[in-house]
C-alpha positions in Angstrom: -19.4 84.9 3.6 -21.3 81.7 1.9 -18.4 80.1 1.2 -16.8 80.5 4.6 -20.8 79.1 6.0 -20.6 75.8 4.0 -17.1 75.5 4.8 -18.0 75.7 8.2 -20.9 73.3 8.1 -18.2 70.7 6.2 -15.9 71.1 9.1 -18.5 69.8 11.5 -16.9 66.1 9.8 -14.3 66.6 11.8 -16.8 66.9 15.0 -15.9 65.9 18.2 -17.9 67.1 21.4 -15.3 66.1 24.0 -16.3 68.5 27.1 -17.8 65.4 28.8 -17.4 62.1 26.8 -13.9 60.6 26.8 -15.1 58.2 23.5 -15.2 60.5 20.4 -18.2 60.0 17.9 -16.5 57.9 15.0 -16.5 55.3 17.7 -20.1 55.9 18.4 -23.5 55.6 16.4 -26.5 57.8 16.5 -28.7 56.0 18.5 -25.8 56.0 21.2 -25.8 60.1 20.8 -29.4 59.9 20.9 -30.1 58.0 24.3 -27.6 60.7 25.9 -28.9 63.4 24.1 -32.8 62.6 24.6 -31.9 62.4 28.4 -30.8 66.0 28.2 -27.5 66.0 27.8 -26.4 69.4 25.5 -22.9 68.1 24.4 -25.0 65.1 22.8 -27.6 67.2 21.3 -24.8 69.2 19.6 -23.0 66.1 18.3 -26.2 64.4 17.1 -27.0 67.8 15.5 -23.4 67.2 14.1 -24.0 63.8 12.5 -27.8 65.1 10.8 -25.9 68.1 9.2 -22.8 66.5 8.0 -24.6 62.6 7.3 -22.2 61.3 9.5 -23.7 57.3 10.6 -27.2 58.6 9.4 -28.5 60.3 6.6 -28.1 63.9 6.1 -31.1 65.7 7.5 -30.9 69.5 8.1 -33.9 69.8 10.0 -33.5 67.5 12.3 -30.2 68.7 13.2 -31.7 71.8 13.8 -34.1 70.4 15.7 -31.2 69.6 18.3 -29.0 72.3 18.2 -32.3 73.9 19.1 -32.7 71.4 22.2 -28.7 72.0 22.7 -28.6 75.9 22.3 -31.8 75.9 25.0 -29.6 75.0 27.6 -27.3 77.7 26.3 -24.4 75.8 24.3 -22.7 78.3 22.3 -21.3 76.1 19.3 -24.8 74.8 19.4 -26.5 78.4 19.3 -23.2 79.2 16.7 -24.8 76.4 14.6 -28.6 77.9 14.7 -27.0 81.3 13.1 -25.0 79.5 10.4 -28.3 77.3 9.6 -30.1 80.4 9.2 -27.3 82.5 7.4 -26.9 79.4 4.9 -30.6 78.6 4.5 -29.9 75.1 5.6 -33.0 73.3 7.1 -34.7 76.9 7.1 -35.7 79.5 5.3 -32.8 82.5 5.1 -32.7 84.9 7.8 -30.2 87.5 8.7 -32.0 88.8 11.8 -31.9 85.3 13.2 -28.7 84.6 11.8 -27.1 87.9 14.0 -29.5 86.7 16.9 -28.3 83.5 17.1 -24.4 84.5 16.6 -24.6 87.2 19.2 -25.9 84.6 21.8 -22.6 82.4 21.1 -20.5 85.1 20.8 -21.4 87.1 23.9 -20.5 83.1 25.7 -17.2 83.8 23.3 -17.5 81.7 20.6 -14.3 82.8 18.2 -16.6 81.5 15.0 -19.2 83.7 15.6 -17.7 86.7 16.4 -15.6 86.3 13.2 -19.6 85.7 11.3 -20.3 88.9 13.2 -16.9 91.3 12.1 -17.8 89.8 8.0 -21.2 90.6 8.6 -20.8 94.2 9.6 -17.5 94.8 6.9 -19.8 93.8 4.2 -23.1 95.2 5.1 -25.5 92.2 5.1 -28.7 92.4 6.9 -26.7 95.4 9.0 -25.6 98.7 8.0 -22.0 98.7 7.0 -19.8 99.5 10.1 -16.1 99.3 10.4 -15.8 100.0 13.7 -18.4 97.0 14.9 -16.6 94.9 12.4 -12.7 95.5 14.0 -14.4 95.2 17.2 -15.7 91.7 16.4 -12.6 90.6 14.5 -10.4 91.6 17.4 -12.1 89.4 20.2 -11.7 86.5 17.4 -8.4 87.0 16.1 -7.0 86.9 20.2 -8.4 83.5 20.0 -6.6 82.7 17.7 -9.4 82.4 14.6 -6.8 82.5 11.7 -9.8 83.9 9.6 -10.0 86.8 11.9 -6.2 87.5 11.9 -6.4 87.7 8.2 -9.3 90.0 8.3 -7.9 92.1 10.5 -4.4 92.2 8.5 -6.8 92.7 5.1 -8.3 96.4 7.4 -5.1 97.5 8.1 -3.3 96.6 5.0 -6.6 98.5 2.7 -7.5 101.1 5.6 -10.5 100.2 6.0 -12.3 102.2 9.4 -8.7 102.4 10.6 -5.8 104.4 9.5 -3.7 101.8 6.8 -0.8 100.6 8.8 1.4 97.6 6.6 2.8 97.0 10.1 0.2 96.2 11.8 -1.6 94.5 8.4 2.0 92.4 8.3 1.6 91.5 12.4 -1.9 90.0 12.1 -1.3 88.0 8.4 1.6 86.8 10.0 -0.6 85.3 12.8 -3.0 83.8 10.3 -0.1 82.4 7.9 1.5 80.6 10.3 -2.1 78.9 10.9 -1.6 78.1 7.5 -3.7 80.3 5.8 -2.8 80.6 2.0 -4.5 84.3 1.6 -2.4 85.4 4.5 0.7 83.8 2.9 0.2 85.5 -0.3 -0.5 88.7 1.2 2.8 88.8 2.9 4.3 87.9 -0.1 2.7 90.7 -2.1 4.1 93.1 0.6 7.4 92.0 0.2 7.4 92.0 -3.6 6.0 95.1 -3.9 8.3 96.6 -0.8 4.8 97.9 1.0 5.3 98.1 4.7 9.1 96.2 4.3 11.8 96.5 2.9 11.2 95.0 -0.9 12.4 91.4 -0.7 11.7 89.3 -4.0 13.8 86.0 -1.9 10.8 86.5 0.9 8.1 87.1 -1.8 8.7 84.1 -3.6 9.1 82.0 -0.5 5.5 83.2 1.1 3.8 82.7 -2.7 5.6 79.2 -2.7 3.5 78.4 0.7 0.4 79.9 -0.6 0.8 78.5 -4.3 1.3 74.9 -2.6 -2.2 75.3 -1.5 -3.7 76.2 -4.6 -4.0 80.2 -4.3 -3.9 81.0 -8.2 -2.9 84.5 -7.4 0.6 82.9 -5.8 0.8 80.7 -8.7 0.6 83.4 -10.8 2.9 85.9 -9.2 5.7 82.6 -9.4 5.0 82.7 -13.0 5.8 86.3 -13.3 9.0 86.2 -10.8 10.5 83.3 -13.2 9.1 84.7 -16.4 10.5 88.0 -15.8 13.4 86.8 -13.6 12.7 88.5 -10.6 14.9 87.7 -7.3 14.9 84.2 -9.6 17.3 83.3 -12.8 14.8 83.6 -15.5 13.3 80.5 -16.5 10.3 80.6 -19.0 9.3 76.5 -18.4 8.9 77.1 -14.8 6.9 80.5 -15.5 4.9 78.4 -17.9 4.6 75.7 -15.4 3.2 78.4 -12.9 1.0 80.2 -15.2 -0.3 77.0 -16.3 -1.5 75.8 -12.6 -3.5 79.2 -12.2 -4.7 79.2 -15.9 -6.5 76.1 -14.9 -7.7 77.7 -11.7 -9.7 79.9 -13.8 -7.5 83.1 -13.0 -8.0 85.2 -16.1 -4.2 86.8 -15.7 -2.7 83.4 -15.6 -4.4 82.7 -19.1 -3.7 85.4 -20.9 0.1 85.2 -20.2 -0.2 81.8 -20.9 -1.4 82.8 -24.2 0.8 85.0 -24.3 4.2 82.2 -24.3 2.6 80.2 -26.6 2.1 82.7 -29.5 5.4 83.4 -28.9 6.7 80.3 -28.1 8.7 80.9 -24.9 9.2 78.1 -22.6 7.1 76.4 -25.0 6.7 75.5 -29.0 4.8 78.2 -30.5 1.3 77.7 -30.7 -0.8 79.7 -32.1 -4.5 77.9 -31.8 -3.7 76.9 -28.2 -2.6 80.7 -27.5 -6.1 81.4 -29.3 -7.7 79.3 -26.8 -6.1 80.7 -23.2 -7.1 84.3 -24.9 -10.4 83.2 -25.2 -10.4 81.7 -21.7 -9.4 85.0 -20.7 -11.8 87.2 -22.5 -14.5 84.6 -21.2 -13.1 85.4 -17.4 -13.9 89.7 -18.1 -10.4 89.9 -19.2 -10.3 92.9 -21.9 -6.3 92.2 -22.7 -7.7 88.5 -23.5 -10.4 89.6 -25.7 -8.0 92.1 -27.8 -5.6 89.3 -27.9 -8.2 86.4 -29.2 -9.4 89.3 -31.9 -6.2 90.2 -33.1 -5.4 86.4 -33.5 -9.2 86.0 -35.5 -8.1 89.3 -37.9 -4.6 87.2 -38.7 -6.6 84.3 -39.8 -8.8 86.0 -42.1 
């Protein structure tokens, strides 16, 4: 849930209050935002809140955008009143506080704010500050995900798909990732990949696995990358090609996915799709083994025995 917090407070760059100004901020300062905003005006207080949190034409100050979210929220502004919760659920301009956190996202939520419902469904799947609760959680994710909160669609898929406080149903897990992929979300994309290369849910498909990693993988998701470099490595649904499986494995390896380096390893010791290489084998093994990887520790040992 942090992440997804400060990814959330880094969107607010993108801010732009337009319920009742036709002039978005980037073409106004603060002090313009201020006038309106200290005569009242909630949409103002939000987007001066806006500019404090994200230093946007003034230097970043997380308490005085609280400060007028607070003014905002009074008047009840629900992405203002969203913003109070995620202050207090990221400990920005305050001290942590999950009661206040819920409080606050409950208020925006209940006025149907899609972000903090989804905040509300994570909250109750994971436990914190509340006792762990599927039920509350689908509840919350549902009345996001019809939205259209891409996060929420995932989540949902990620309940179904696992069977978590619902019976597991790779239908209706494949309905909702869909909804999220085509948002563009690289988790979803992988996850529909995963179902068609492992045949969960759909008939098993390696052409549509490789095409849902390839969207995910272009947006970084090291687990995509990876399973690329196994289809080409081990030529599934693709000609077998080590120097693309390399080129795969390579792109998560640097990612930090332990799997990724210990194949890695793995083609340079025995030089496929690569010269053989046996101290820069050493080194993805002990990248691996670093990332709780046992295969990579046994690997980097057996390589340190040869040596001796």
């Amino acid at each position: 849930m942090k992440n997804l917090i400060l990814c959330v407070l880094t969107a607010l760059l993108l801010f732009v209050p337009t319920a009742t100004y036709s002039q978005a901020p980037v073409q106004k300062d603060i002090s313009a935002w201020k006038k309106e905003a200290e005569k009242g005006d909630a949409h103002a207080q939000l987007a001066v809140g806006a500019m404090y949190v994200t230093g946007k034409g003034v230097r970043q100050n997380y308490t005085e955008a609280l400060k007028w979210f607070r003014l905002s929220a009074a008047q009840g502004n629900a992405e203002a009143q969203f913003m109070i919760g995620v202050m207090y659920d990221s400990g920005k301009g305050i001290k942590r506080d999950d009661a206040e956190a819920l409080r606050w996202h409950l208020k925006a939520a209940e006025q149907g704010s899609a972000g903090a419902q989804l905040l509300i469904g994570m909250r109750y799947k994971e436990g914190r500050g509340v006792n762990r609760d599927y039920g509350e959680a689908l509840k919350w994710y549902h009345l996001s995900a019809a939205q259209g909160n891409g996060n929420a669609q995932f989540d949902l898929g990620l309940m179904y798909d696992k069977g978590e406080g619902v019976r597991q149903d790779y239908g209706e897990a494949q309905k909702w990732y869909r909804m999220s992929a085509a948002q563009g979300n690289a988790k979803a994309q992988y996850n529909i990949g995963l179902m068609y290369d492992k045949g969960e849910g759909v008939r098993q498909d390696y052409a549509e696995a490789q095409k849902w990693y390839r969207l995910s993988a272009a947006q970084g998701n090291s687990n995509a990358q990876l399973n690329l470099g196994l289809m080409y490595d081990l030529g599934h649904g693709v000609q077998q090609d080590y120097e693309e499986a390399l080129k795969w494995y390579r792109l998560a390896a640097e990612q930090g996915n332990a799997k990724a380096q210990y194949n890695l390893g793995l083609m340079y010791a025995e030089g496929q799709g690569v010269s053989q290489d046996m101290r820069t084998a050493k080194e993805w093994f002990g990248k691996a083994c670093d990332n709780q990887l046992q295969a990579g520790c046994d690997a980097y040992r057996k390589l340190n025995e040869q040596e001796d």
